[in-house]
C-alpha positions, 0 to 999 in steps of 0.5 A: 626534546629528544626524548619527548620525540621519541615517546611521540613516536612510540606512541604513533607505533603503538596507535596503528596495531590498534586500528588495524584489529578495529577494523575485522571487528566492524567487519564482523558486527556487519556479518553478525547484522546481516545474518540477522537481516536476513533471518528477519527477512524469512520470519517476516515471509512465512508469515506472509505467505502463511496469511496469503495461503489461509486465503487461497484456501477459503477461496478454494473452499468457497469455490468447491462447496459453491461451484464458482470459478477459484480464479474468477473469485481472486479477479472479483470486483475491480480486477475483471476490469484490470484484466479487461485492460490488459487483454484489450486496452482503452477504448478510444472514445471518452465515455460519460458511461461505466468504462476502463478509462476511470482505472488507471494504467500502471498495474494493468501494464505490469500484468501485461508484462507477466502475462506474455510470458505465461502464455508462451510457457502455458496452453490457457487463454488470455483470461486465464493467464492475465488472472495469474499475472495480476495475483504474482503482481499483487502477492509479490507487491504486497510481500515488498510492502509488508517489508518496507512496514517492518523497515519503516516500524523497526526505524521509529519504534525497535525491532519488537515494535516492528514485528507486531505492526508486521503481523497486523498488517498481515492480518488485518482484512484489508490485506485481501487485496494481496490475494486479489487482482488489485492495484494496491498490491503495486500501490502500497510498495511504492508508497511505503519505497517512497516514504521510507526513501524520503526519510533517508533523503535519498530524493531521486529514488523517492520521486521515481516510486512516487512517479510511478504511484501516481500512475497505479490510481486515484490515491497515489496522488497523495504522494506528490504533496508528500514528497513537496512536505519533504522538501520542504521541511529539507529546505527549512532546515538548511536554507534555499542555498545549500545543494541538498536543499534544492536537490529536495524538490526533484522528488515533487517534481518526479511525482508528477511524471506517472499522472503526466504521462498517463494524461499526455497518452489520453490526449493522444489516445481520446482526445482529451487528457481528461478522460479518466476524470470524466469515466470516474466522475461521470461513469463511476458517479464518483464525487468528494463531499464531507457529508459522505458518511452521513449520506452512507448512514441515511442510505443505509437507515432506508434500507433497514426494514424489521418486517422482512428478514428473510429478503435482506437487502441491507448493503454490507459496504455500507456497514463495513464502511460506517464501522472502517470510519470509526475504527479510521478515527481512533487509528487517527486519534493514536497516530496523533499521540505517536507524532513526534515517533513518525515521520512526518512524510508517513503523517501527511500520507495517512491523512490524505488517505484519511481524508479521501476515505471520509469524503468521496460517496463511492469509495468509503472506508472500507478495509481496502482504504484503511490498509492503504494507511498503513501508517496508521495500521502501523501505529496499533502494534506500537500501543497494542502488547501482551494480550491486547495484541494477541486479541486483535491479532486473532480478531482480524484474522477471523475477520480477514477470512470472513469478510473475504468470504463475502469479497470473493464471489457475487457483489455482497462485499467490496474489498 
């Protein structure tokens, strides 16, 4: 017996020096990882940055050669009203006409917040200062986004995967809004935050970015019944009496708290908590329909006219978004075959995009809405190598550069 104890305790002298030399070694592969974060984190800056320069550098040659305004062209279309919010507010009254109140409060307050301090630092006017506000809102929001996509990617597919789904979302022509006074630059962080954070369980946080997605615009609702998918799917899995379970439900229930707060300040700014709904329904004549893209083809088939070439009045949204609703259902078609790949958080996500692309009569599918999918953006680069991939690299580039010719000045080409 005593010798069998002391080849046990030999045996124990000899176990420690090994788990202490274990431990430098997990140190090291930690700094090893982290340096490589870090170097994956600059890659995927300078070619953001490099996409948000080309487009700063054809709004600058629009501007020079068409003697426009080169911040009036990065505020076109919905930004003039963000702006519009951030210098004077809501009006007070509710208004069946075309008003702010059908845009949302969260982007314009975080302009408010970086232009104070703008207007401290500089001698320009409100005008000048909200416009540079909204564009560092925007361009720094969709650097998070373009982040969290390569997160997201690098945990479904590799780290190959995810630098192509990367450089397409970069790329593609609905990233103009990063270079524009856009909500989506505040939207798309927060959802690819909350999507990602769902993944990992960590419910709190999730609801939190959902809560303030829901209060950025329309599309951010999605988020509630993502996260209400997600709890429940947590729920399935380990039973309504196991803690995480209903710790789960936090996050659908801190989803809402974005679209509640903005109508409780409705209330008591107008009157009436459905403000919004009324500009956006009444004002802004928006509606939901599954005949929207049949109505945007017999619209556009009216407009055609062989005899007169040199007056063009056909509307190139109308185009743009016949063709973004093609292009949505092939993306629809390769996220099906990859739905075992994604999470089921991101799946749910791109078909209420899907679905509010196809269905409302005033925002089609057009690049801005299909960007907003990013998951199913994302999906290309998993099925997209080789030369494929760099064709439709090249391919959106050029349209990223085009189509934001039209976008920047006068009304040809919504985002």
């Amino acid at each position: 017996m005593s010798e069998l104890e002391l080849r046990a305790g030999a045996a124990t002298v000899v176990e420690e020096p090994v788990h202490v030399r274990a431990v430098p070694r997990r140190r090291a592969r930690g700094a090893r990882l982290s340096a490589a974060a870090r170097q994956e984190l600059l890659w995927i800056t300078v070619i953001y940055l490099a996409a948000r320069g080309l487009l700063l550098l054809v709004a600058y040659l629009n501007g020079a050669f068409g003697h426009h305004n080169f911040l009036h062209e990065l505020a076109n279309w919905d930004g003039l009203w963000y702006r519009g919010i951030a210098n004077q507010g809501y009006p007070h009254q509710v208004s069946f006409a075309q008003t702010n109140l059908g845009f949302f409060p969260l982007f314009p307050l975080a302009i408010f917040v970086v232009e104070q301090p703008l207007l401290l630092i500089t001698s320009h006017d409100p005008i000048w200062c909200s416009t540079v506000a909204g564009l560092l809102v925007s361009a720094a929001g969709g650097l998070v986004a373009t982040v969290l996509v390569h997160r997201l990617a690098e945990g479904w597919w590799d780290r190959e995967t995810a630098r192509r789904a990367t450089i397409l979302f970069v790329v593609f022509p609905g990233s103009v809004v990063f270079s524009m006074v856009y909500s989506e630059g505040l939207l798309l962080p927060l959802a690819a935050g909350c999507i990602y954070a769902l993944e990992r369980r960590r419910w709190v946080l999730a609801g939190i970015l959902a809560g303030f997605g829901t209060a950025v615009q329309p599309v951010g609702l999605a988020l509630a019944p993502v996260c209400l998918l997600s709890a429940l799917l947590e729920w399935r899995r380990w039973g309504w009496s196991v803690r995480p379970a209903r710790r789960a439900f936090l996050a659908p229930l801190l989803s809402l708290t974005g679209l509640g707060a903005f109508m409780a300040f409705l209330w008591a700014w107008t009157g009436n908590p459905l403000a919004t709904y009324i500009a956006q329904h009444h004002g802004w004549s928006e509606t939901t329909t599954p005949l929207s893209l049949w109505h945007m083809a017999q619209k556009l088939a009216g407009e055609i006219n062989f005899q007169h070439f040199n007056e063009p009045t056909i509307n190139l949204n109308l185009v743009i978004g016949l063709i973004g609703g093609v292009v949505l259902a092939l993306w629809l078609g390769l996220v099906w075959l990859s739905r075992r790949e994604i999470s089921p958080e991101a799946i749910l996500w791109t078909l209420a995009i899907a679905f509010l692309a196809y269905t409302s009569s005033n925002v089609p599918p057009l690049p801005r809405m299909l960007i907003t999918a990013f998951p199913a953006l994302m999906v290309v680069g998993r099925y997209a190598q080789g030369r494929w991939f760099r064709v439709i690299v090249w391919g959106n580039g050029v349209l990223l550069a085009g189509l934001s010719l039209l976008t920047f000045y006068g009304f040809t080409l919504r985002p």
